[in-house]
N, C-alpha and C positions, 0 to 999 in steps of 0.2 A: 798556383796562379790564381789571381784572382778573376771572377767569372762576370764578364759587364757587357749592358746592354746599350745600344744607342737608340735613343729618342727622338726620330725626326729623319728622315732619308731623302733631306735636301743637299744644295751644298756642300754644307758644312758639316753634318752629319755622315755624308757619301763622304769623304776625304777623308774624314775621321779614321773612317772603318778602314782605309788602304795603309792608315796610319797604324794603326793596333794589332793590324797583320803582323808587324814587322816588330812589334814588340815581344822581348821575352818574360815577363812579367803578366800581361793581361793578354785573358782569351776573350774575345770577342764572340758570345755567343747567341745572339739575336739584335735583328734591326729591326726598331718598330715604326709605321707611317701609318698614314690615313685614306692613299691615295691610291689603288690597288696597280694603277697604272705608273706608278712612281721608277724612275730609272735607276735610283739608288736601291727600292727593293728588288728590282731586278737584278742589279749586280752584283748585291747581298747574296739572292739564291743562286747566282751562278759560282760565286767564291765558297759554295758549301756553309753560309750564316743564315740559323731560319730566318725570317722572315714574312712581316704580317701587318698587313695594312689597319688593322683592328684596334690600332691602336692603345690606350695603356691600359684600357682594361684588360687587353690580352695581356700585357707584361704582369700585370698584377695578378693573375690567376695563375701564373712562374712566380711571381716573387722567391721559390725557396730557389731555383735552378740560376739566379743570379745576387752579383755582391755588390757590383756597381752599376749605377746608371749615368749615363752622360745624355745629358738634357742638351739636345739641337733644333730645336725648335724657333720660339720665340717667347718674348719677356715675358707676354702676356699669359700664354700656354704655358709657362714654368710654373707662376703662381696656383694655377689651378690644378698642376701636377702635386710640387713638393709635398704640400702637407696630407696625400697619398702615399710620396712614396716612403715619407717617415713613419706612415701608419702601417708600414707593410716590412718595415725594418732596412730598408734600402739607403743604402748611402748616395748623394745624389752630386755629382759635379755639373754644374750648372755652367753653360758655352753662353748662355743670355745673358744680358746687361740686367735680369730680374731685380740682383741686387735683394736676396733674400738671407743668404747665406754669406760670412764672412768674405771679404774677397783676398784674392792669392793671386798672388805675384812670386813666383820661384826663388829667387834672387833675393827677394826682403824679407817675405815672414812666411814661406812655407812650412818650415818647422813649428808655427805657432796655432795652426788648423787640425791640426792632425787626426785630430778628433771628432771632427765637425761632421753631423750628419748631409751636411748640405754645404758644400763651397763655392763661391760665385768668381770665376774666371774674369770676370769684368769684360774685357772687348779686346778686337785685335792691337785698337788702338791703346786702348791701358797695358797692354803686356807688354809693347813695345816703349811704350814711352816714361810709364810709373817709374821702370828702373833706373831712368837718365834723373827723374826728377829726386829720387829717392836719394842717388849719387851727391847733388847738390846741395839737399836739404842735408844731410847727415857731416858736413864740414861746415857750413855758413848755414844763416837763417834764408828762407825763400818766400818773401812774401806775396807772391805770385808767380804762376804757372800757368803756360797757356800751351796748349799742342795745337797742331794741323795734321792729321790722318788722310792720304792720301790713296785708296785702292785702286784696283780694277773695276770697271761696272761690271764684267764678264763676273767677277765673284761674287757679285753683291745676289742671291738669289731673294726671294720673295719674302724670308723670315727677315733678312737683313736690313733691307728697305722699310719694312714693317717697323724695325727697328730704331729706325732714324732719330727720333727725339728720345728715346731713354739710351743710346751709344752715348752721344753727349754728355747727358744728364751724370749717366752712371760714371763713364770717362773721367769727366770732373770732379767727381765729388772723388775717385778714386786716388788723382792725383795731389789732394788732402786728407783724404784717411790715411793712406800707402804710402804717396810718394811724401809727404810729410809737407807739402806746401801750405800756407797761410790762406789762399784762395784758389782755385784752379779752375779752367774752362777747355772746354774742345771742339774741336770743330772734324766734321769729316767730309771727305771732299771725294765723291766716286766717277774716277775721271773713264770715259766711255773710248779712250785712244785704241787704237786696232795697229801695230800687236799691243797686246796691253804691257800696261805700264808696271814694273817691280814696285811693293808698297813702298812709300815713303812717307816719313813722318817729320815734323818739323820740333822742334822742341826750345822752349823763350821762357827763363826761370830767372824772374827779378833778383838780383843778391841785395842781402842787408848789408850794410854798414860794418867796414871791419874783415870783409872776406877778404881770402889768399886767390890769387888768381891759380898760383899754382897749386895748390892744395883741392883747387873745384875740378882742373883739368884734369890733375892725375886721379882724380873720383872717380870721376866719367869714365874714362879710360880702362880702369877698371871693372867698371860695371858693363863697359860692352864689349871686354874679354869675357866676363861672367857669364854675360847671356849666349854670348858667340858660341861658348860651351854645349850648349844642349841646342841653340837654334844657327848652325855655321851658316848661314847665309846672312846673320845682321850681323852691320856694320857700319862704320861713319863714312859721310859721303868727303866729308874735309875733318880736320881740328877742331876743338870746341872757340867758336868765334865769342870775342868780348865785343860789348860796343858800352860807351862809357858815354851817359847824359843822365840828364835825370827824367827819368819815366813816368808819367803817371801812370797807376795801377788799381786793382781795389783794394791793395793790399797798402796802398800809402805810395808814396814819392821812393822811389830806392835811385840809388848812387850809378846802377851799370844794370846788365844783362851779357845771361851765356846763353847761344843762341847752338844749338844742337841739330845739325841734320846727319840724320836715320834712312837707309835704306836694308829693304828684310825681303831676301829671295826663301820662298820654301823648297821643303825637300820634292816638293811634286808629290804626287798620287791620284786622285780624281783632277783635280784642278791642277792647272801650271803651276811652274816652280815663279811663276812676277805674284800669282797670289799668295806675298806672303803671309797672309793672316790663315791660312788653313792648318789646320792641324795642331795639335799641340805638345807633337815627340821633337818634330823637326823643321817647325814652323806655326804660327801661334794661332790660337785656340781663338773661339768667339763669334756668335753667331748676331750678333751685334754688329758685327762688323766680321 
């Protein structure tokens, strides 16, 4: 089993950790915070995970007792970890939108990182949505892409907020590294409803000229049995809707749009099962979002 650390005992961090209990592959053997009073390191030591407010210099004086680290922090705090934890031999999955390390998407090019000292998970909103864009782009050209991320405020904790303008940033730029669009933009929306709201994501990918209507639907289709795979709470809220005009875009004038809505219930563990962006065995990863 591989032996891995989490970085940050907020949130996303906390959730993490009820997430990797449950895995049979990775042991979960230290949480590290800053905060001594933090509720995630408390729940750490009660689940039998050291735990140490000390931050990563305490990780780094372990460096040999662990293989992974999973960075739950924030963008800013990754950057001034990673090039630590590659000095210390540490492989590092980054939950920040840091955007340091290659970004992965399961579904599209997971097998092409493998190697990577440093991966960057992109946001809750890129893992949910890349994949739909990715569907589209790989039958017809896309020369834009736009999403709308919709959370819980109850999950949004203080790294995530923190987050705000590089979720976007990184979001977008993912949905043209990844999802292979022409231009891409995102937007997240942290809706504060009480009970809260299950994630939902919107999903608007310009088609060029010459697409298969049927050929883009049955993409999709595919791609969110694909993901439904490892995360069974996402799902389509309807059919992929066409609307046929002509767009302006920054990607040029296109002919139509398929307009995609997403809803992602998690498997629960710290947080509700409506935040779906927690976790990333059985609901998605991302402290960005």
């Amino acid at each position: 089993m591989l032996r891995c650390a989490i970085v940050g005992s907020g949130n996303i961090g906390t959730d993490l950790m009820f997430k990797l209990s449950r895995s049979p592959l990775l042991e979960l053997v230290a949480m590290v915070g800053i905060d001594p009073d933090s509720e995630g390191l408390r729940l750490a030591r009660e689940r039998g995970v050291e735990a140490s407010h000390g931050g990563v210099d305490w990780l780094l004086g372990r460096a040999d007792e662990v293989d992974v680290v999973f960075e739950a922090t924030s963008a800013w705090v990754h950057r001034l970890n990673a090039p630590r934890y590659e000095a210390a031999g540490l492989r590092a999955v980054d939950l920040t939108p840091a955007r340091l390390g290659p970004p992965v998407v399961p579904p599209v090019n997971m097998g092409e990182h493998l190697d990577a000292p440093n991966v960057n998970l992109i946001t809750c909103g890129g893992q949910a949505t890349v994949p739909i864009v990715y569907a589209v782009s790989r039958v017809c050209r896309v020369p834009y892409a736009e999403i709308v991320s919709t959370v819980a405020s109850r999950s949004a904790g203080p790294g995530t907020r923190q987050n705000i303008d590089e979720f976007t940033q990184t979001t977008g730029w993912a949905l043209v590294e990844v999802g292979g669009a022409e231009h891409g933009k995102a937007i997240i929306v942290l809706n504060p409803a009480e009970p809260p709201i299950l994630m939902r994501n919107t999903v608007f990918c310009g088609l060029g000229e010459g697409f298969d209507e049927e050929a883009v639907a049955s993409s999709i289709l595919e791609m969110v049995a694909e993901v439904a795979s490892y995360v069974p709470g996402y799902r389509l809220k309807s059919d992929p809707v066409f609307e046929y005009d002509r767009f302006e875009t920054p990607g040029g004038v296109v002919p139509a749009r398929v307009v995609v809505l997403l809803e992602v219930e998690g498997g629960g563990g710290f947080l509700p099962a409506v935040c779906g962006e927690s976790g990333h065995h059985d609901g998605f990863g991302g402290s960005g979002g």
